[in-house]
C-alpha distance (Angstrom), angle and dihedral (degrees) to the residues before:
residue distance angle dihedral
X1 . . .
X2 3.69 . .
X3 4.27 86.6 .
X4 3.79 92.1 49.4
X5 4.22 89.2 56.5
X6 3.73 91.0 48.6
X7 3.64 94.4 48.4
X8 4.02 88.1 43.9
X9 4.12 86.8 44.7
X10 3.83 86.0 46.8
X11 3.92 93.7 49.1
X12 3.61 97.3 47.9
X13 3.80 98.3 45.4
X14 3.70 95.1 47.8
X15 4.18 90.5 49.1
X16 3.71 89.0 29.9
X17 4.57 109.9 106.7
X18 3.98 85.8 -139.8
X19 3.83 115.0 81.8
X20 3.47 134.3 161.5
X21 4.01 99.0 -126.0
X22 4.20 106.3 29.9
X23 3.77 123.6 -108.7
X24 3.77 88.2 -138.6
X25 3.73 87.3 69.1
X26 4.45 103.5 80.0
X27 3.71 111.8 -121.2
X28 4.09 104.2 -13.0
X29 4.14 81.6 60.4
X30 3.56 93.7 67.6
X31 3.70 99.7 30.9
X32 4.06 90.3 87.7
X33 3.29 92.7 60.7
X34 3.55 90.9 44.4
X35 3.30 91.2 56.4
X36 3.93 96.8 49.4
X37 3.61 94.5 55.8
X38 3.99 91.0 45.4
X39 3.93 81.3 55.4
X40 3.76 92.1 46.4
X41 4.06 95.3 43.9
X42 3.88 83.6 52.1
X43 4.07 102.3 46.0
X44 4.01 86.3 40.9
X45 4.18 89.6 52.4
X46 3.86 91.3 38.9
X47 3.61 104.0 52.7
X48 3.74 97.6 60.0
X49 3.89 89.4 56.2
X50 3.67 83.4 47.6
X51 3.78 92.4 64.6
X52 3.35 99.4 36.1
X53 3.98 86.4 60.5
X54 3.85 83.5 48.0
X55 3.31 107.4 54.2
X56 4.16 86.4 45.8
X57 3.29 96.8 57.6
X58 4.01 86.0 48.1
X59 3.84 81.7 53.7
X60 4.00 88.1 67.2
């Protein structure tokens, strides 16, 4: 559930008007959401490892 609100989250930010550095500024403007769907990519490729480390320590 908790990968399903970040992707929503992610989603609306990135088509959302409203961002934190403007898009009328070159570059910097689309750096934030840049950054959001780095941070995305990364929670989204760390959370399976995550579980995998959960369920083997479980496995003990």
């Amino acid at each position: 559930m908790k990968k399903v609100v970040a992707v929503i989250g992610t989603v609306f930010y990135l088509v959302s008007p409203v961002d934190l550095v403007p898009n009328v500024i070159p570059i910097i403007g689309w750096m934030d959401e840049l950054v959001i769907l780095a941070l995305l990519t990364n929670y989204l490729a760390k959370t399976p490892r995550e579980q995998q480390e959960q369920r083997e320590q479980q496995a003990k």
